[in-house]
C-alpha positions as a LaTeX table, in Angstrom:
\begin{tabular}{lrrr}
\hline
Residue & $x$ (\AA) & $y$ (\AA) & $z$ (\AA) \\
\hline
Unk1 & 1.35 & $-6.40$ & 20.91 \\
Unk2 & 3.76 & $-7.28$ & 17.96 \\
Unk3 & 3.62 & $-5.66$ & 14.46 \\
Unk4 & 1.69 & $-7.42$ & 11.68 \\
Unk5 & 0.86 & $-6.83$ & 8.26 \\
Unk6 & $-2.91$ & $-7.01$ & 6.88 \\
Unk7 & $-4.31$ & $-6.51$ & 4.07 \\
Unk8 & $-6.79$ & $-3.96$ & 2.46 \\
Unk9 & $-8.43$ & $-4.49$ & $-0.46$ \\
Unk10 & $-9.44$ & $-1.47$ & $-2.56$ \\
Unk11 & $-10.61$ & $-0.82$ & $-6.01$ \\
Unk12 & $-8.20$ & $-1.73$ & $-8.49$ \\
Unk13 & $-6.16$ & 1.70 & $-9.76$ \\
Unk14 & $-6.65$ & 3.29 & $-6.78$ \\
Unk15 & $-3.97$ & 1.78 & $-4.34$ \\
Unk16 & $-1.34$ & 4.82 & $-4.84$ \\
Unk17 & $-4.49$ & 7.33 & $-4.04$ \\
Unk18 & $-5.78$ & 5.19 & $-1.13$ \\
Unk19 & $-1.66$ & 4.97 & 0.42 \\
Unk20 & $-1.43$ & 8.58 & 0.06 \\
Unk21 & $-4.19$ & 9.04 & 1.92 \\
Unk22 & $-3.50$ & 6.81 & 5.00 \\
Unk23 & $-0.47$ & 8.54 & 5.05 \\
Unk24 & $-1.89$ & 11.57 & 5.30 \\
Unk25 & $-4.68$ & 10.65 & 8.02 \\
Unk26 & $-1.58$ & 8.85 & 10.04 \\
Unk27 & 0.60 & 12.12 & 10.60 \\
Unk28 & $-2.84$ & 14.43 & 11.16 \\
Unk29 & $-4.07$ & 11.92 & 14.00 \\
Unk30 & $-0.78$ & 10.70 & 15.11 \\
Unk31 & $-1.35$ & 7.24 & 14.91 \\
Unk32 & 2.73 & 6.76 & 13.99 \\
Unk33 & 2.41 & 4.76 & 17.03 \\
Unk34 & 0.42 & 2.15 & 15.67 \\
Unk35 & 0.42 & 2.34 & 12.25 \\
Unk36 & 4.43 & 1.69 & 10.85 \\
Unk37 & 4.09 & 1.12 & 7.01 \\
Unk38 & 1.78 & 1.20 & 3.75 \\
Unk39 & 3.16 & $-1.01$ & 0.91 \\
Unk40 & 1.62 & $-1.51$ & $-2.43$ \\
Unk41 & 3.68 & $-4.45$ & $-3.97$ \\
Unk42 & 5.45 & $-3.89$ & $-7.11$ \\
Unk43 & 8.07 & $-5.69$ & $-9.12$ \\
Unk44 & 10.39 & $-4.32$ & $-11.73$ \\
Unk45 & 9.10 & $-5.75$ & $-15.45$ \\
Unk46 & 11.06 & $-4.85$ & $-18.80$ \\
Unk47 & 9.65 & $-4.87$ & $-22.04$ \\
Unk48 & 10.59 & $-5.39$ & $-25.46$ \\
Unk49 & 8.93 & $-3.29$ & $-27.90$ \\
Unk50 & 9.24 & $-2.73$ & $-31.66$ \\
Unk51 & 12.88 & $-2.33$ & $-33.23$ \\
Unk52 & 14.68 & $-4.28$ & $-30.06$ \\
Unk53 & 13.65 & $-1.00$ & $-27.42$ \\
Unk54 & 13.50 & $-2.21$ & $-23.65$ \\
Unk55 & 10.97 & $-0.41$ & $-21.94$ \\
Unk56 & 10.98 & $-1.04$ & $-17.79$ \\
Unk57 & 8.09 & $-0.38$ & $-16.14$ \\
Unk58 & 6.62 & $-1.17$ & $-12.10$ \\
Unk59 & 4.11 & $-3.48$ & $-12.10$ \\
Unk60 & 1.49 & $-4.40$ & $-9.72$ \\
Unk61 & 2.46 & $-7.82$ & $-7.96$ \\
Unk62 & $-1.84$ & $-7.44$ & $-6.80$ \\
Unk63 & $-4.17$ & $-5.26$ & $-8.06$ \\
Unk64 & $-6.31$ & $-4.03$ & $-6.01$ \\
Unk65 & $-4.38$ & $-4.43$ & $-2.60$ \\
Unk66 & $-2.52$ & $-2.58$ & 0.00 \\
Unk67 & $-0.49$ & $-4.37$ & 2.50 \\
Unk68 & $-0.67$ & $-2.14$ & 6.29 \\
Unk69 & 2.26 & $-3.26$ & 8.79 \\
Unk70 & 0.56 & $-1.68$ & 12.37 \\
Unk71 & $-0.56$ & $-2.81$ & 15.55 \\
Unk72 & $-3.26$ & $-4.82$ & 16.35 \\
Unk73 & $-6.10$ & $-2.26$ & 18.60 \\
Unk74 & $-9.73$ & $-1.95$ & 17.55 \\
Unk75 & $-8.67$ & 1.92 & 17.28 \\
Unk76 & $-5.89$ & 0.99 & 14.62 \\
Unk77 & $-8.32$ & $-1.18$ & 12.35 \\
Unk78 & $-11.17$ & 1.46 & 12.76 \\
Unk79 & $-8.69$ & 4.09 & 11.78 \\
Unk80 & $-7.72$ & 2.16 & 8.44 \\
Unk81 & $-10.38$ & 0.16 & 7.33 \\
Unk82 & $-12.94$ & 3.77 & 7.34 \\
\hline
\end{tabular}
């Protein structure tokens, strides 16, 4: 089976605390095998403020989203989607 991405949609504000804990679950049940990468897309946004000051800041491409690269098995998508 090849490596997708899918996509898991979670509360918005809680993507960093939801890819923390895959990552987490992933190394205690060693599923390293199936489960390659957590992404939370972000681009790079600067800001001016008051009195000319450029303030640059990550911003969430979509709130409320994690992208997953694994393998497809039922054991994979019952792992992440729990």
């Amino acid at each position: 089976m090849s490596k997708r991405w899918y996509v898991v949609h979670t509360y918005s504000g809680y993507e960093n605390r939801v890819k923390s804990d895959l990552e987490h679950r992933i190394e205690t049940m060693g599923m390293q095998d199936r489960i390659f990468d957590i992404q939370i897309p972000t681009e790079r946004v600067t800001e001016l403020k008051e009195g000319g000051k450029r303030d640059e800041k990550d911003v969430k491409i979509f709130p409320g989203y994690v992208l997953v690269r694994m393998r497809w098995m039922t054991t994979a998508l019952d792992f992440v989607f729990r």
